[in-house]
C-alpha positions in Angstrom: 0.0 0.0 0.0 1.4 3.3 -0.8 1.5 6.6 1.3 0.6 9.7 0.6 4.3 10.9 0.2 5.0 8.2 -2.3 1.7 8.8 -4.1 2.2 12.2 -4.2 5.5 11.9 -5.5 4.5 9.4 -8.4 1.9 11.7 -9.4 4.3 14.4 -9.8 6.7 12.1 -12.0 3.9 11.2 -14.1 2.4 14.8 -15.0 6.2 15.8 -15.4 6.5 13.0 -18.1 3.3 14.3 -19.3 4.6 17.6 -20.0 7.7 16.6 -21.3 5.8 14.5 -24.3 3.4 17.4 -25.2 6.7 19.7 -25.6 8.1 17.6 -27.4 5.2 16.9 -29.5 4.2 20.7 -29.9 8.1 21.5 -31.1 7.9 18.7 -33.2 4.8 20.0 -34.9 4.9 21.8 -38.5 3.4 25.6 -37.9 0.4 26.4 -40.4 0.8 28.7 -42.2 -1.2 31.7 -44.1 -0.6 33.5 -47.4 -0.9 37.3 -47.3 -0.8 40.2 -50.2 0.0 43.7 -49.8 -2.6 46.3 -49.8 -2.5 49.5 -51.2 -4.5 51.5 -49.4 -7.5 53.1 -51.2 -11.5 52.1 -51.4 -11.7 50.4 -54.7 -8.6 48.6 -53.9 -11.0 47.2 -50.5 -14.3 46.6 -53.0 -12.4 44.5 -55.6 -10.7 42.3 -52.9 -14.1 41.9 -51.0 -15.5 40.2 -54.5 -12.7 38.1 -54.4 -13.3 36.8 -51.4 -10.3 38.5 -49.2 -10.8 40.8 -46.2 -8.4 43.2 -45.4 -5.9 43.1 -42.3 -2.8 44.5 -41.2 0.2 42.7 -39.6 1.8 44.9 -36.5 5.1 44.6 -35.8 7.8 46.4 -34.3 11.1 47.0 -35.8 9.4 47.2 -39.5 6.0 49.4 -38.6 2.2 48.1 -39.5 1.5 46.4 -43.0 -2.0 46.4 -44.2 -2.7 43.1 -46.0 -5.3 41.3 -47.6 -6.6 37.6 -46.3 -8.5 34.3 -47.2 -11.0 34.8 -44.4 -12.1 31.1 -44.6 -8.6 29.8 -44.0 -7.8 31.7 -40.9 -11.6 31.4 -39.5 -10.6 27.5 -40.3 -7.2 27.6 -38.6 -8.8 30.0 -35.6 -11.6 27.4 -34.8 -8.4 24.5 -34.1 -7.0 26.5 -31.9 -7.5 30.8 -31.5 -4.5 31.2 -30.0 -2.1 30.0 -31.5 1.0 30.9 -33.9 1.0 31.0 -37.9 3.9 31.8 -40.4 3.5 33.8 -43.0 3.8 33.6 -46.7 4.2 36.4 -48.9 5.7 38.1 -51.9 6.9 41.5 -49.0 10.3 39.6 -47.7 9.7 42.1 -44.6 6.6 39.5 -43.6 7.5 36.2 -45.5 8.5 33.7 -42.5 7.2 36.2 -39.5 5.2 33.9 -37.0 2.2 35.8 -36.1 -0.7 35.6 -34.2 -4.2 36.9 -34.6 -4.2 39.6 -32.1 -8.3 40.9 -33.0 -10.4 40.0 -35.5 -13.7 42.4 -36.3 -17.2 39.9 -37.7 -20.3 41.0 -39.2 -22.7 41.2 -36.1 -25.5 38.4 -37.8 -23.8 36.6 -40.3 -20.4 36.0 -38.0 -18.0 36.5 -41.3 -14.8 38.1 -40.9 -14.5 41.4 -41.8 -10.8 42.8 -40.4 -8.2 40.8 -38.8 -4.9 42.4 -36.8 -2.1 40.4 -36.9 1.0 41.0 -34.0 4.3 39.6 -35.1 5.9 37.0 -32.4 9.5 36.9 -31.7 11.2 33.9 -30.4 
């Protein structure tokens, strides 16, 4: 029979393995990723990207200043509903974001239908 002490202590050693694996796991596990464009800043610009199915967004970072970018909304509602919080990489033709991790820092939806409308981006360092 064990004691408490020893019970304790095995419980201890067990969540600590615990731990260890998901680390390890998480580490181990490739980042998703997002593909971004540049946005020029003006209204039609906004309209013709809206038809195409992309919602505008900027990327916030400091060291390089804010980036407004355009966005498949149904891949990052898609990667937000795995998990909001965590980190994506981003591709893009502006080398200034290309490989930044990022995560979604607000996001702005249409009050009945729940589509995305604006999403801020904040640039994670290591």
């Amino acid at each position: 029979m064990f004691s408490i002490n020893a019970f304790s202590e095995l419980c201890r050693v067990a969540l600590g393995l615990i731990y260890d694996n998901l680390m390890t796991n998480l580490r181990e596990a490739p980042m998703k990723s997002i593909t971004v464009e540049d946005r020029h800043i003006n209204h039609n610009n906004k309209s013709e990207a809206r038809k195409m199915g992309l919602v505008p967004g900027v990327v916030y970072a400091n060291g390089f200043g804010n980036h407004p970018i355009f966005v498949n909304p149904k891949i990052v509602q898609g990667l937000l509903q795995e998990d909001p919080h965590q980190q994506f990489q981003l591709e893009s033709e502006n080398t200034q974001l290309s490989g930044c991790k990022v995560k979604v820092q607000a996001q702005a939806k249409h009050p009945i239908t729940g589509a995305l409308l604006h999403v801020d981006l904040l640039v994670v360092k290591d």
